[in-house]
C-alpha positions in Angstrom: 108.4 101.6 121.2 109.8 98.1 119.8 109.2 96.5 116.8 110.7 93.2 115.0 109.7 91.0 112.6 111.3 88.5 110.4 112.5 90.3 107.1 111.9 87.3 104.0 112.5 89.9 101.4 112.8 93.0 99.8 109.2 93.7 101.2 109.6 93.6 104.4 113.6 95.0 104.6 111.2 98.2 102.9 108.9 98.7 106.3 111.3 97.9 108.7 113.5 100.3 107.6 110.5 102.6 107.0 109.9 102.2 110.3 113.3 103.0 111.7 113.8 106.2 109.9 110.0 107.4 111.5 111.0 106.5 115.4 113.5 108.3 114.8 111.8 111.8 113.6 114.0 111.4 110.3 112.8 111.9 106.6 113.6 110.6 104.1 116.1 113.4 102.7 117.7 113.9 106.0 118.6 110.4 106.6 120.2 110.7 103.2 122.1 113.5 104.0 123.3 111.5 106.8 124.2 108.7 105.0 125.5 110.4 102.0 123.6 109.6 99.3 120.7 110.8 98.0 116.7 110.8 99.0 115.7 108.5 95.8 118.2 105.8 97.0 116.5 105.6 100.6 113.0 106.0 99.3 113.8 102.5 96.6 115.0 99.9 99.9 111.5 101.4 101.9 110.0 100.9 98.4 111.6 97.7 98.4 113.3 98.4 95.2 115.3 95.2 94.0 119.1 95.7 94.1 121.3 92.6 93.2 123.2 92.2 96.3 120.5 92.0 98.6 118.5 89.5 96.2 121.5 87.4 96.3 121.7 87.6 100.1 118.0 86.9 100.2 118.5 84.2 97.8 120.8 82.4 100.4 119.0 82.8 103.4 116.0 80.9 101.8 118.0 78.1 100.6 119.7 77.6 103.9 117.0 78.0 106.1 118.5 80.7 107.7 115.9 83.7 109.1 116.7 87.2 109.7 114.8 89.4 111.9 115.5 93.5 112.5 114.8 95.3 115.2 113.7 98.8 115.8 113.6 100.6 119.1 113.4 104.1 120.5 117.1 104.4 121.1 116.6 105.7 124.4 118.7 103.3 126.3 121.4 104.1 123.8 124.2 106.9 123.5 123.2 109.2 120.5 125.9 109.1 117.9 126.5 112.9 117.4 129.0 112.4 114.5 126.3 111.8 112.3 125.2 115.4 112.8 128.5 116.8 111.8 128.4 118.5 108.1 130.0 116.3 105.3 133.1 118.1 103.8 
């Protein structure tokens, strides 16, 4: 399964990302894990919580016409990345 669409804002960065994290069988907490932070900080950008930075960058792709589109795809076609699986010290 693919899936892209332009991302205009925090909105749509929200879904895709959403959607990512779901094709891939994670939640919420264990993508976190992953990623060392915490669950509330994922669940804000699928929320499409505003953060500064990414306002700004958002900010600049409208004004220069620029459009940004993500992607998300099964990963089956790609080497699995085990490092992510390896307990943070």
């Amino acid at each position: 399964m693919a899936a892209r669409g332009e991302v205009k804002g925090r909105e749509g960065r929200g879904r895709i990302l959403q959607q990512g994290r779901l094709v891939r069988g994670l939640t919420q907490h264990l993508l976190a894990e992953r990623l060392e932070t915490d669950q509330k900080y994922i669940w804000g950008l699928e929320s499409g919580k505003n953060t500064f930075v990414l306002e700004r960058i958002f900010a600049i792709i409208r004004e220069t016409g620029i459009r940004m589109y993500m992607e998300v795809d099964d990963g089956a076609d790609e080497p699995r990345d085990d490092s992510l699986d390896e307990p943070r010290g």
